[in-house]
PQR file with spaces between the fields and no chain letter, atoms N, CA, C, O and H, PARSE charges and radii, in Angstrom:
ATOM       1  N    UNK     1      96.619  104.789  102.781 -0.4000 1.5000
ATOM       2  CA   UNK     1      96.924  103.599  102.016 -0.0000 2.0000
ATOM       3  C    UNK     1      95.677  103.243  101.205  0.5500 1.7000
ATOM       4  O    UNK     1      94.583  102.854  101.612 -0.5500 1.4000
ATOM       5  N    UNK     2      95.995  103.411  100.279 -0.4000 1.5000
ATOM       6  CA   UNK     2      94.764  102.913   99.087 -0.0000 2.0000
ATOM       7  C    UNK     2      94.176  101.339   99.206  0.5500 1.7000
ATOM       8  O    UNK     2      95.054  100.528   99.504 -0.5500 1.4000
ATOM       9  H    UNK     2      96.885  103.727   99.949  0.4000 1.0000
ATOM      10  N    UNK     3      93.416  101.024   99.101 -0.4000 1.5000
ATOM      11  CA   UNK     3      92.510   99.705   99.144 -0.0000 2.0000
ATOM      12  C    UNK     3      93.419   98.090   98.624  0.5500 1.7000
ATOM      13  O    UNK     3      93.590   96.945   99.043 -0.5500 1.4000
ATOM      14  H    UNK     3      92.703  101.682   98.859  0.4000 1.0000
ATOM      15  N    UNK     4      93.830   99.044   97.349 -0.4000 1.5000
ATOM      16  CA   UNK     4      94.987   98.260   96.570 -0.0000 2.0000
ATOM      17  C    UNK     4      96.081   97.872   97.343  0.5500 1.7000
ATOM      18  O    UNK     4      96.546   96.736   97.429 -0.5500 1.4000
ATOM      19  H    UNK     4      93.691   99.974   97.009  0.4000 1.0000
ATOM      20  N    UNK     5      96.471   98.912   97.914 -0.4000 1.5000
ATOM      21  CA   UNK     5      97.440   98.066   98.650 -0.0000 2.0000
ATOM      22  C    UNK     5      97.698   97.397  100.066  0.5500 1.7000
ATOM      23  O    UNK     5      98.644   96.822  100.605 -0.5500 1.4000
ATOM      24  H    UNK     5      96.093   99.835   97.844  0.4000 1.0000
ATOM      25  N    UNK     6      96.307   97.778  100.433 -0.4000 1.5000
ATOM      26  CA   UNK     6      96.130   97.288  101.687 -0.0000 2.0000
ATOM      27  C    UNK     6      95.757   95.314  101.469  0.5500 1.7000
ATOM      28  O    UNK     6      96.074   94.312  102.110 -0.5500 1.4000
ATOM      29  H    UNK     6      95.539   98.246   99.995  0.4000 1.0000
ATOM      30  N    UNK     7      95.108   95.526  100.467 -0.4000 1.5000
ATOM      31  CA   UNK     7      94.952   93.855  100.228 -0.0000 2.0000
ATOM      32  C    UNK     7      95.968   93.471   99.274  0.5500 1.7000
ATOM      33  O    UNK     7      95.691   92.312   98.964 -0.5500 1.4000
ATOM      34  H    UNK     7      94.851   96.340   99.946  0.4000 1.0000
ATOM      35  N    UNK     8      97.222   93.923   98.516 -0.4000 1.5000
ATOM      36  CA   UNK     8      98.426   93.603   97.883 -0.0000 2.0000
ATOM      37  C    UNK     8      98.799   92.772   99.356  0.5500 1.7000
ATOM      38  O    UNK     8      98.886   91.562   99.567 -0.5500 1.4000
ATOM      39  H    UNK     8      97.447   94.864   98.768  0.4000 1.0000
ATOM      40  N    UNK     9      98.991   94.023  100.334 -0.4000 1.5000
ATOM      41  CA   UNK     9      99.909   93.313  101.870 -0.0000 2.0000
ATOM      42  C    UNK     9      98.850   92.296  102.262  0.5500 1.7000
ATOM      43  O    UNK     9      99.323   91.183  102.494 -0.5500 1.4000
ATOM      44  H    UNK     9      98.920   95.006  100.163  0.4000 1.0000
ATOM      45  N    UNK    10      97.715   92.390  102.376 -0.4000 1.5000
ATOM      46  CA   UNK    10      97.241   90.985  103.457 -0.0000 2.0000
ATOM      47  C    UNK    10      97.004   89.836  102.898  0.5500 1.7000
ATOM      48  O    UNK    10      96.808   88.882  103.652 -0.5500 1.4000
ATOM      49  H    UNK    10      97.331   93.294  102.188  0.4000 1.0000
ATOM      50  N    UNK    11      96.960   89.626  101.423 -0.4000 1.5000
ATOM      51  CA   UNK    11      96.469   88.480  100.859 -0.0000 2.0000
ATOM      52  C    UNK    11      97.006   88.581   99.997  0.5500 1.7000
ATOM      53  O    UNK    11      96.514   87.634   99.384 -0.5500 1.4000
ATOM      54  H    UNK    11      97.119   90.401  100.811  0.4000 1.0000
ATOM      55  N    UNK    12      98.441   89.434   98.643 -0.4000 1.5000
ATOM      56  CA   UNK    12      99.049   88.817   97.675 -0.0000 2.0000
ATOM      57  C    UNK    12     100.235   89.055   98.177  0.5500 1.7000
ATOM      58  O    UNK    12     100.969   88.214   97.658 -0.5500 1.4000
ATOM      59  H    UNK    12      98.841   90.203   99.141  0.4000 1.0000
ATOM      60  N    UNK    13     100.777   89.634   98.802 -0.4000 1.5000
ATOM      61  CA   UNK    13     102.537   89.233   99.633 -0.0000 2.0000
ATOM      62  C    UNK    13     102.883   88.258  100.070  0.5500 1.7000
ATOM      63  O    UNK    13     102.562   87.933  101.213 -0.5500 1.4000
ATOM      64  H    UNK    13     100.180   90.318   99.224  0.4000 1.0000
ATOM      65  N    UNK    14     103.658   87.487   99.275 -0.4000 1.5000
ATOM      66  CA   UNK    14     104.048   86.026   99.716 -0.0000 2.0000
ATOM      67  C    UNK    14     104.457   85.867  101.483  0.5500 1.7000
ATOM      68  O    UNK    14     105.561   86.283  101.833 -0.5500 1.4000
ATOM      69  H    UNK    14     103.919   87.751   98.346  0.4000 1.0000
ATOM      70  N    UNK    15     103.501   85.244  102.550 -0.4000 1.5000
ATOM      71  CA   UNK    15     103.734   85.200  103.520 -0.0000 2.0000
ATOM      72  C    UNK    15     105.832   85.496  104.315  0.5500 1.7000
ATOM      73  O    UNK    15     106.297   86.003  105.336 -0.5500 1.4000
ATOM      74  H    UNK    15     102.604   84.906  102.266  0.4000 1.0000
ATOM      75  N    UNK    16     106.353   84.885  103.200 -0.4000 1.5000
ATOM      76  CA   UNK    16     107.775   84.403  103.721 -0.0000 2.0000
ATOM      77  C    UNK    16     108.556   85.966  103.734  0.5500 1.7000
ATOM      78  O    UNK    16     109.553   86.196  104.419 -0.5500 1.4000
ATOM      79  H    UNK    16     105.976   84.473  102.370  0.4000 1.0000
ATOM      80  N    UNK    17     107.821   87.075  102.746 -0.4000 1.5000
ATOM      81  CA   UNK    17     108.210   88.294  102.755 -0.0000 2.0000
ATOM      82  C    UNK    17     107.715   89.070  103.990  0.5500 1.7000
ATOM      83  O    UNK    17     108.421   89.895  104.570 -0.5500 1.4000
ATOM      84  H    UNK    17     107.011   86.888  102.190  0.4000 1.0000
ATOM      85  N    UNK    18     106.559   88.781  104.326 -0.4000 1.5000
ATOM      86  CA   UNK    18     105.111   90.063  105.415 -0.0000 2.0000
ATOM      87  C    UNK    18     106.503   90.212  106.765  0.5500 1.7000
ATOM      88  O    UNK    18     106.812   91.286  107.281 -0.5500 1.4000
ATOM      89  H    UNK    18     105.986   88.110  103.855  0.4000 1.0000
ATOM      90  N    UNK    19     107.161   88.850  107.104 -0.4000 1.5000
ATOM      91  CA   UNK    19     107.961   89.479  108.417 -0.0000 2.0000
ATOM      92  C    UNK    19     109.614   89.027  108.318  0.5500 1.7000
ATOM      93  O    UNK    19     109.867   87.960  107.760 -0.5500 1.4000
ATOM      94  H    UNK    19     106.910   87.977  106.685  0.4000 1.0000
ATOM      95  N    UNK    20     110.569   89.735  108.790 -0.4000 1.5000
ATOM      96  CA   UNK    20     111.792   89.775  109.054 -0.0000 2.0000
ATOM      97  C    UNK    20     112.708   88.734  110.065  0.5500 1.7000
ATOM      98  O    UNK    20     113.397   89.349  110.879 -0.5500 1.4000
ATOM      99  H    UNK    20     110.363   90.602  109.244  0.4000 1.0000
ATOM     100  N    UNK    21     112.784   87.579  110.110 -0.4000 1.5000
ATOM     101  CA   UNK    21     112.711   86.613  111.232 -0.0000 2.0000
ATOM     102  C    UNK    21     114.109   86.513  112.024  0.5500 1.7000
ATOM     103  O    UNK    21     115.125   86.209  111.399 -0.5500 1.4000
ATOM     104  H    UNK    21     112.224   87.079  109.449  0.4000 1.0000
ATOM     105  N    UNK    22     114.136   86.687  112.961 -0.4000 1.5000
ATOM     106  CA   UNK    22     115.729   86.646  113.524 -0.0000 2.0000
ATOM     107  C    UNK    22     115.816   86.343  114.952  0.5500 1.7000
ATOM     108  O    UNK    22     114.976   86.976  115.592 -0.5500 1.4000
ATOM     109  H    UNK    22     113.311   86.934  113.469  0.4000 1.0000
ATOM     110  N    UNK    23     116.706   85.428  115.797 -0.4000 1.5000
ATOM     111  CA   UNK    23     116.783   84.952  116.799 -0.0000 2.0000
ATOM     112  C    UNK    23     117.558   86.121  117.455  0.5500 1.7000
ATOM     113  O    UNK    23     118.320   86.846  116.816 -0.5500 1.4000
ATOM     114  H    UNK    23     117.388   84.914  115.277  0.4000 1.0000
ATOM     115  N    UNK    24     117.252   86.277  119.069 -0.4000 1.5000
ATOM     116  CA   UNK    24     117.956   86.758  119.818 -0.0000 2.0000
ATOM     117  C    UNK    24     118.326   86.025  120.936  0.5500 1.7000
ATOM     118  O    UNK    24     117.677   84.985  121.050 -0.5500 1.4000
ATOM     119  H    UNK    24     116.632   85.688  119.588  0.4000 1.0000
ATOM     120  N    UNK    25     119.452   86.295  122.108 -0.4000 1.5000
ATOM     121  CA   UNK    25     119.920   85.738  123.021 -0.0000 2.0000
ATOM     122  C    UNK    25     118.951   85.662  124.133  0.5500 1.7000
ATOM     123  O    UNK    25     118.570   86.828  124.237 -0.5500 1.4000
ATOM     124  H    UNK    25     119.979   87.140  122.016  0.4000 1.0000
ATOM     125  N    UNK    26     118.310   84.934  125.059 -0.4000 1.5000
ATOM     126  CA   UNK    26     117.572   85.092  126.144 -0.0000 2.0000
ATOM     127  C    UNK    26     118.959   85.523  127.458  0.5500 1.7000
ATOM     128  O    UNK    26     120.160   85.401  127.214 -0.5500 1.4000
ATOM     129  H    UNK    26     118.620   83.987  124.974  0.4000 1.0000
ATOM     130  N    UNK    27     118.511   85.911  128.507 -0.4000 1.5000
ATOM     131  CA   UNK    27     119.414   85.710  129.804 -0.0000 2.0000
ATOM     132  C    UNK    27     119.846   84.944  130.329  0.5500 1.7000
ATOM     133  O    UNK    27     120.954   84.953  130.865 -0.5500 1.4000
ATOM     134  H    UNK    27     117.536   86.010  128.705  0.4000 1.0000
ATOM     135  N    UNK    28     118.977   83.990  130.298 -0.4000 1.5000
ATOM     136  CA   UNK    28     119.493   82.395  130.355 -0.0000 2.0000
ATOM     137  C    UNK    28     119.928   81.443  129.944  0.5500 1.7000
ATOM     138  O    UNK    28     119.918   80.303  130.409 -0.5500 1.4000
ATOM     139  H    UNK    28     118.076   83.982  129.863  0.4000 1.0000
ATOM     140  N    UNK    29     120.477   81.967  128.749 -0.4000 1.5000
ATOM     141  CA   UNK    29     120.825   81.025  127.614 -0.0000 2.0000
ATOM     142  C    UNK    29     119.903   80.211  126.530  0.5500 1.7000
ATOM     143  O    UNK    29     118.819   79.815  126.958 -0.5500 1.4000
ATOM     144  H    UNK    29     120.486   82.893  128.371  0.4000 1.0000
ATOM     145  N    UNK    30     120.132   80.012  125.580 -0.4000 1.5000
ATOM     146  CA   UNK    30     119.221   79.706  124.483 -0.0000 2.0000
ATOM     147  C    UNK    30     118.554   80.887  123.602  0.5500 1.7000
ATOM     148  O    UNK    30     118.772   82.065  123.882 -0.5500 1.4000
ATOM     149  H    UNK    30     121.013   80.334  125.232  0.4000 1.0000
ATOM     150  N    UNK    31     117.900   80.584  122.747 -0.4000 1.5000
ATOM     151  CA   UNK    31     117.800   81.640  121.847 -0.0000 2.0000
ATOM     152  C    UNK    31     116.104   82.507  121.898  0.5500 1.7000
ATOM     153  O    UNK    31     115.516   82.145  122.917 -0.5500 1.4000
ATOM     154  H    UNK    31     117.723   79.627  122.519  0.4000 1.0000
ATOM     155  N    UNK    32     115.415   83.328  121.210 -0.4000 1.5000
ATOM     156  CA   UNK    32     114.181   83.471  121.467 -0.0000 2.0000
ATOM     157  C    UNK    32     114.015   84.146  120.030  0.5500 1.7000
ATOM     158  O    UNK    32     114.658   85.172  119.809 -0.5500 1.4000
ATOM     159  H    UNK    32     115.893   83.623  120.382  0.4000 1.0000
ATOM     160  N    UNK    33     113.030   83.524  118.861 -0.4000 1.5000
ATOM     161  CA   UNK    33     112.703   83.932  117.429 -0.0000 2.0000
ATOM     162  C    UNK    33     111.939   84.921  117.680  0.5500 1.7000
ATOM     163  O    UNK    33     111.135   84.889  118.612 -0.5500 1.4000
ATOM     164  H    UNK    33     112.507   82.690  119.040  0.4000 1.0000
ATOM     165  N    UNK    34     112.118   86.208  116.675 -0.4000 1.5000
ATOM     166  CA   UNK    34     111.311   86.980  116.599 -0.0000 2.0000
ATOM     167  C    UNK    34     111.000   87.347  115.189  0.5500 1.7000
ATOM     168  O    UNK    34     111.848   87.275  114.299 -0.5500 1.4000
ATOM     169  H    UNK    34     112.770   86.234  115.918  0.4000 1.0000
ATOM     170  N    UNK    35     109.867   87.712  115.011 -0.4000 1.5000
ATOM     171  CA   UNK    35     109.133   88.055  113.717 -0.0000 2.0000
ATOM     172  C    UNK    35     108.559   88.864  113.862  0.5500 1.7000
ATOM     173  O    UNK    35     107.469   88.896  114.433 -0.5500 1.4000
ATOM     174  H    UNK    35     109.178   87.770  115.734  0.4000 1.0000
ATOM     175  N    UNK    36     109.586   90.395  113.018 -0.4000 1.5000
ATOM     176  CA   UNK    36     109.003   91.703  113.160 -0.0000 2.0000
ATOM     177  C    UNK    36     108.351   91.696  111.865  0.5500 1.7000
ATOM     178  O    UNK    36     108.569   90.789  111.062 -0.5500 1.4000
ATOM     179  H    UNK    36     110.472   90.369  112.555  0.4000 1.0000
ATOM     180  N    UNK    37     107.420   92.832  111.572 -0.4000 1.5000
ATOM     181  CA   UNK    37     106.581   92.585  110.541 -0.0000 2.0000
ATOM     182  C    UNK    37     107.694   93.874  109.857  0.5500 1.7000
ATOM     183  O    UNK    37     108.260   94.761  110.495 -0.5500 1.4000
ATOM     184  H    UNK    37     107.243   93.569  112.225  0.4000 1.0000
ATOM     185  N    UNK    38     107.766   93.569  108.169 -0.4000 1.5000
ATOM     186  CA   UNK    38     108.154   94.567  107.060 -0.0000 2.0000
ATOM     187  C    UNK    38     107.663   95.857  107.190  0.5500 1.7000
ATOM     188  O    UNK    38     106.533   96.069  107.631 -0.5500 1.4000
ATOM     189  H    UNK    38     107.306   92.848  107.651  0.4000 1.0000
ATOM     190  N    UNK    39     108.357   96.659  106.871 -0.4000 1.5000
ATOM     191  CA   UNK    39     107.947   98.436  106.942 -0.0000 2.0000
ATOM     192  C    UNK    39     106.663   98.665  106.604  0.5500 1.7000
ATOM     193  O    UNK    39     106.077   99.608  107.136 -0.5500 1.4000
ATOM     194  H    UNK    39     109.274   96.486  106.513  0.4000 1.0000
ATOM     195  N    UNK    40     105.946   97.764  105.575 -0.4000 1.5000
ATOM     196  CA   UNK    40     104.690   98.347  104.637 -0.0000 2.0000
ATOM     197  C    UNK    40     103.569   97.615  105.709  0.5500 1.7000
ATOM     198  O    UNK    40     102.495   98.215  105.743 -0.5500 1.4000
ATOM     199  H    UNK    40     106.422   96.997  105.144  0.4000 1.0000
ATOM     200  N    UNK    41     103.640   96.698  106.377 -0.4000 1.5000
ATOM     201  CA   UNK    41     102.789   96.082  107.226 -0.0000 2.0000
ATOM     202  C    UNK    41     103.201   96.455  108.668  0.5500 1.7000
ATOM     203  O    UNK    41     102.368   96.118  109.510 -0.5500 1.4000
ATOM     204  H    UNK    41     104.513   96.211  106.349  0.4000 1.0000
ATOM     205  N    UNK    42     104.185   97.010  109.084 -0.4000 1.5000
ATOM     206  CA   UNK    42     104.408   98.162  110.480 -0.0000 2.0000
ATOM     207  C    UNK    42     103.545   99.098  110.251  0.5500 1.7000
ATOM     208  O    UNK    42     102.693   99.385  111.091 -0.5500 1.4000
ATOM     209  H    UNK    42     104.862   97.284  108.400  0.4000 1.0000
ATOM     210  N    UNK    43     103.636   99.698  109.106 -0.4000 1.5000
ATOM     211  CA   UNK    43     103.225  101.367  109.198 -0.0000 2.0000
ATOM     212  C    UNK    43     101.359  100.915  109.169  0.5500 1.7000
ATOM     213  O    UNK    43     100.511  101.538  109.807 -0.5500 1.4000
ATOM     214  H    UNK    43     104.329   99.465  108.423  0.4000 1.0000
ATOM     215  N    UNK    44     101.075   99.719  108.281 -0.4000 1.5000
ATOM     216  CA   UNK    44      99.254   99.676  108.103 -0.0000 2.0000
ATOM     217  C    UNK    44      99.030   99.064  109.552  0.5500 1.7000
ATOM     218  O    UNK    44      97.923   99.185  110.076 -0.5500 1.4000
ATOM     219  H    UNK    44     101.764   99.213  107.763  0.4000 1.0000
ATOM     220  N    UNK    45     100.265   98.282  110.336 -0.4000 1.5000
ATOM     221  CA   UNK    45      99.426   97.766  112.181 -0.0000 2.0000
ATOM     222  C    UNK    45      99.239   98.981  112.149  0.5500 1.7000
ATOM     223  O    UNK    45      98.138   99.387  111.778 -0.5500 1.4000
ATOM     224  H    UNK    45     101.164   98.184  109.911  0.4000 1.0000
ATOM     225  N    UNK    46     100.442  100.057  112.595 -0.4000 1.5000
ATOM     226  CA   UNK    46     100.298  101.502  113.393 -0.0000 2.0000
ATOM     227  C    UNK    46      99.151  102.521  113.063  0.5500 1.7000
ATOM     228  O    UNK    46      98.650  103.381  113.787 -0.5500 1.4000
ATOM     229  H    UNK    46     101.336   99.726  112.896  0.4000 1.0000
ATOM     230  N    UNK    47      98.835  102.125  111.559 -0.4000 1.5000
ATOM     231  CA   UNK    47      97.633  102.885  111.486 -0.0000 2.0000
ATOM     232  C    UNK    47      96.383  102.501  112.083  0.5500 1.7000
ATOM     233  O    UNK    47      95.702  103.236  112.797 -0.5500 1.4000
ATOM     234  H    UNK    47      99.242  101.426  110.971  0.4000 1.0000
ATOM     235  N    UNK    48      96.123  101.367  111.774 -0.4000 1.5000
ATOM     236  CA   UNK    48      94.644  100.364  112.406 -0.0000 2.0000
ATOM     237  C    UNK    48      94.809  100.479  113.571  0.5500 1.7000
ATOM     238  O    UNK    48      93.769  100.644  114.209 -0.5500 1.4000
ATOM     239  H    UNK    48      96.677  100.770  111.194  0.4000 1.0000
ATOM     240  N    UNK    49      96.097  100.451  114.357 -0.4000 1.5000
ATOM     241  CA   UNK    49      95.861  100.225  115.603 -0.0000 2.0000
ATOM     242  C    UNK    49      95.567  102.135  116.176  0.5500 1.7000
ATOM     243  O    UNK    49      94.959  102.186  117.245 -0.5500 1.4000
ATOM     244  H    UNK    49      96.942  100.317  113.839  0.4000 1.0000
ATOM     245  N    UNK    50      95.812  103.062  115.775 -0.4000 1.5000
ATOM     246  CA   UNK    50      95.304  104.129  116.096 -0.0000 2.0000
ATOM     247  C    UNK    50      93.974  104.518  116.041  0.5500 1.7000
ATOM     248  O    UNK    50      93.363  105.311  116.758 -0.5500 1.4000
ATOM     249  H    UNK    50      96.307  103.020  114.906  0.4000 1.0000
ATOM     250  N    UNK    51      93.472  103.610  114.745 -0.4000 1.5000
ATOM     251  CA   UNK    51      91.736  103.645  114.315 -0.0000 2.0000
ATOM     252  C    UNK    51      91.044  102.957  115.426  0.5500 1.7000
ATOM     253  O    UNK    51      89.948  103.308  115.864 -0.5500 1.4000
ATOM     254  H    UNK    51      93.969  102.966  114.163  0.4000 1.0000
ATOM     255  N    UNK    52      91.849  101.805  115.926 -0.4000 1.5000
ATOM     256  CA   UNK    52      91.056  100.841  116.796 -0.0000 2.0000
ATOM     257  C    UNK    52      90.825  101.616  117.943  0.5500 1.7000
ATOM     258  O    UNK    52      89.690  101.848  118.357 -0.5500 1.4000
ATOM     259  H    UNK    52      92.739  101.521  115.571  0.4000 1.0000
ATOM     260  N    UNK    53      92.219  102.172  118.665 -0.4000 1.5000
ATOM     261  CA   UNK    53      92.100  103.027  119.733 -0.0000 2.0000
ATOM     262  C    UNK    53      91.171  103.981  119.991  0.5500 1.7000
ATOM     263  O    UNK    53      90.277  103.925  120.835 -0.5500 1.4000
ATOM     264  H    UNK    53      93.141  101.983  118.328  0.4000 1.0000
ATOM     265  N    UNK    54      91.460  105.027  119.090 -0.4000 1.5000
ATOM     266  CA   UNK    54      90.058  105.644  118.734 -0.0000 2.0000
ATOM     267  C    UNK    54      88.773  105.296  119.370  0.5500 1.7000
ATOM     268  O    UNK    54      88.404  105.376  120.542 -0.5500 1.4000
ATOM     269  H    UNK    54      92.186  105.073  118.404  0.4000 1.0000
ATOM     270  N    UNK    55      88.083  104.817  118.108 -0.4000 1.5000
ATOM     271  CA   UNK    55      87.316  103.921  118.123 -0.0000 2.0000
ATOM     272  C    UNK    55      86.123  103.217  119.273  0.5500 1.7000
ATOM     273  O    UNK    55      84.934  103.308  119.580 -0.5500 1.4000
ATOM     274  H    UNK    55      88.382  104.751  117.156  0.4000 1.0000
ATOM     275  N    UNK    56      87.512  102.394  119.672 -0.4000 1.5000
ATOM     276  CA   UNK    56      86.874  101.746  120.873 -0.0000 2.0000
ATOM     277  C    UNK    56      86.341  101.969  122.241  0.5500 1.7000
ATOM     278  O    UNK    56      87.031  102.438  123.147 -0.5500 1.4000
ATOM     279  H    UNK    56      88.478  102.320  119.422  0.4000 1.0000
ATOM     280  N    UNK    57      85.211  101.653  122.358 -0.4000 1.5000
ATOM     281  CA   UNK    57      85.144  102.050  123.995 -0.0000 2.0000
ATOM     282  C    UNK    57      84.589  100.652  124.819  0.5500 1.7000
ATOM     283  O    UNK    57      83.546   99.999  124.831 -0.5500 1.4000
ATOM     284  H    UNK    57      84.651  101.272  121.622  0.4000 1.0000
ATOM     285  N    UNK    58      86.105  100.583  125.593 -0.4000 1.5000
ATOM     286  CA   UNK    58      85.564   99.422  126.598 -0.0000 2.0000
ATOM     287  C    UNK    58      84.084   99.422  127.373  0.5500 1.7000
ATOM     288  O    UNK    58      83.824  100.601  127.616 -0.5500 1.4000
ATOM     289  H    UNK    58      86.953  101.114  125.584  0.4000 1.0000
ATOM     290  N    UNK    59      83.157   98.668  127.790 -0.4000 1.5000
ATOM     291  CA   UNK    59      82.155   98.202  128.570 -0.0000 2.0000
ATOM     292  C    UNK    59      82.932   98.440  130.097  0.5500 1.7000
ATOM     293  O    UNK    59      84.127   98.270  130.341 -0.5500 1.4000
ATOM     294  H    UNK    59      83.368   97.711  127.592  0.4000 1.0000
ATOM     295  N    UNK    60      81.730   98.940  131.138 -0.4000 1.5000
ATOM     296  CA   UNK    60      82.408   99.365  132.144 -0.0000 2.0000
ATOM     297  C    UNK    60      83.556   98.643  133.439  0.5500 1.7000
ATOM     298  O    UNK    60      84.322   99.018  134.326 -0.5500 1.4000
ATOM     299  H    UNK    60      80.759   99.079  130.940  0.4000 1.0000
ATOM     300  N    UNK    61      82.896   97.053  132.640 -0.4000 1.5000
ATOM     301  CA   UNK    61      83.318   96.214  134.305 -0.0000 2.0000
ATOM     302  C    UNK    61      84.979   95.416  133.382  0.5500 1.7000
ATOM     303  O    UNK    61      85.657   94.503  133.853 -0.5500 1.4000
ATOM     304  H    UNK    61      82.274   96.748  131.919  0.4000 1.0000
ATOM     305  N    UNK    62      85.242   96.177  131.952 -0.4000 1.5000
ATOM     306  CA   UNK    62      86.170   96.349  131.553 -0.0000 2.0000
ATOM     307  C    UNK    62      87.687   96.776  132.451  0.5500 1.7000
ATOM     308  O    UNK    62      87.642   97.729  133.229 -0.5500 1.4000
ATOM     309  H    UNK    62      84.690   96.919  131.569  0.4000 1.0000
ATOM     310  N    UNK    63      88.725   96.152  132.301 -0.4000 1.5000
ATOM     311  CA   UNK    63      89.263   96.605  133.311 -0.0000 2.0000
ATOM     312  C    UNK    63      91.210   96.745  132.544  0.5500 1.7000
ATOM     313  O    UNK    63      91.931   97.732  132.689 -0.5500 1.4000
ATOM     314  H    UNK    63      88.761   95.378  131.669  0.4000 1.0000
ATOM     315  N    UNK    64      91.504   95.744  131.959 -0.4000 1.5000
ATOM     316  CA   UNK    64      92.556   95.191  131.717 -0.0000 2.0000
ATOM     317  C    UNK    64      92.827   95.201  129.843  0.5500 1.7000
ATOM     318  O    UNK    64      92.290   94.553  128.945 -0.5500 1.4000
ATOM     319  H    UNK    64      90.918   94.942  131.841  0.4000 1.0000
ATOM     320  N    UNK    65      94.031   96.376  129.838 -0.4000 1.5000
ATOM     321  CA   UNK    65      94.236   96.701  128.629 -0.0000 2.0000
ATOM     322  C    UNK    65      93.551   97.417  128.269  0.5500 1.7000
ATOM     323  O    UNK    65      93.425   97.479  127.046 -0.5500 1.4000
ATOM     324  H    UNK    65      94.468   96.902  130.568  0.4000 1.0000
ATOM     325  N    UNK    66      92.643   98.455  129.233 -0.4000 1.5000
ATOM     326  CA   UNK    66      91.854   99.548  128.695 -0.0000 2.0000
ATOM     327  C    UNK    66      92.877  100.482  129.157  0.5500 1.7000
ATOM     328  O    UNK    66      93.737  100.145  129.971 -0.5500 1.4000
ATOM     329  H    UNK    66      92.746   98.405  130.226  0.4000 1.0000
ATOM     330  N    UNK    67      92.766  102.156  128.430 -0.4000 1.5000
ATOM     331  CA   UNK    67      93.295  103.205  128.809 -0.0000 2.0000
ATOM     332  C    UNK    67      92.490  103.580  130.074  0.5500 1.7000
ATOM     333  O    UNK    67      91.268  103.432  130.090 -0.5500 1.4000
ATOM     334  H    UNK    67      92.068  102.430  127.769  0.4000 1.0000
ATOM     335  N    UNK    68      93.355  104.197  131.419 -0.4000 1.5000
ATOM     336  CA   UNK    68      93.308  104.883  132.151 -0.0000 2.0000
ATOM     337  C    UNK    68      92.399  104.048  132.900  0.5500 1.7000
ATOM     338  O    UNK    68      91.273  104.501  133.102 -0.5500 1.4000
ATOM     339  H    UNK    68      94.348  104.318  131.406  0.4000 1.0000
ATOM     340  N    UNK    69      92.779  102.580  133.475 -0.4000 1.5000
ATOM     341  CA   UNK    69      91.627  101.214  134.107 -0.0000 2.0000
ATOM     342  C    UNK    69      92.947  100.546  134.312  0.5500 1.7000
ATOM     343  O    UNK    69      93.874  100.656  133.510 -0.5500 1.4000
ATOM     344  H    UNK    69      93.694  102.211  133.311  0.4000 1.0000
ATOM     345  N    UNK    70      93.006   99.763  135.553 -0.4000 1.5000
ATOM     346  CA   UNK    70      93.734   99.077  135.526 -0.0000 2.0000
ATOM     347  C    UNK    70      94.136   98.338  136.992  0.5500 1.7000
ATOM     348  O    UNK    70      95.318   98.479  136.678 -0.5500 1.4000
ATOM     349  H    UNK    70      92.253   99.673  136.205  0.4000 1.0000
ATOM     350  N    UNK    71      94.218   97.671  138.324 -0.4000 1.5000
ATOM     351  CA   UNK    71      94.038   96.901  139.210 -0.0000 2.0000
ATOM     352  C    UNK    71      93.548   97.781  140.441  0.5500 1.7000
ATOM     353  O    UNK    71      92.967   97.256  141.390 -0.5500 1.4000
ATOM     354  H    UNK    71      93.258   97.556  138.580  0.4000 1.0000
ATOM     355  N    UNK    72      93.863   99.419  140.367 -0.4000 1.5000
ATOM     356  CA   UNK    72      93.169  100.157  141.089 -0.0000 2.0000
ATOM     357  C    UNK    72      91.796  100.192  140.691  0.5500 1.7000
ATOM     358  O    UNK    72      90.976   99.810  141.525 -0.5500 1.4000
ATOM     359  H    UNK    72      94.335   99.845  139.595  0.4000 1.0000
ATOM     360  N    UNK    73      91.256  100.709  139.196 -0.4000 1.5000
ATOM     361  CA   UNK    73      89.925  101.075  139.352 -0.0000 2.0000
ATOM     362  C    UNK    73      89.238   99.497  139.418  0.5500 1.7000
ATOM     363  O    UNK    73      88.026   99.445  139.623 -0.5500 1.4000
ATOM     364  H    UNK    73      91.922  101.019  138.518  0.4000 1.0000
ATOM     365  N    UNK    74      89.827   98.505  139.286 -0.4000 1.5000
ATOM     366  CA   UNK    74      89.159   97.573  139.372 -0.0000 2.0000
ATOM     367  C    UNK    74      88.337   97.228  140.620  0.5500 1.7000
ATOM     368  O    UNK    74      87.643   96.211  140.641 -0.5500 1.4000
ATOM     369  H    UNK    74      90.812   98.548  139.120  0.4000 1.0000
């Protein structure tokens, strides 16, 4: 994704376009809103969020929402 359009989506796409808004049924009755984000701002999370993954390396006493860490190695 070119530069151009990475800041077209985060700062000139009229907010009311960036997500898809639609209620669903809960189990219990009543409703629960959800706001999925548009195809062009799905595909740039899915990318960043692969860069981030990458990327990142938790600190050791890290525990929660790290890969391969979690109430055992804690």
């Amino acid at each position: 994704m070119s530069s151009d359009d990475l800041t077209w989506h985060l700062w000139n796409r009229p907010s009311a376009l960036r997500y898809h808004r639609f209620e669903i049924p809960k189990r219990r009755g009543g409703k629960r809103a959800i706001a999925a984000p548009n195809r062009g701002l799905k595909i740039l999370q899915s990318k960043l969020a692969q860069v981030l993954t990458a990327t990142y390396k938790p600190k050791a006493f890290v525990h929660g929402f790290a890969r391969q860490r979690g109430i055992k190695s804690n």
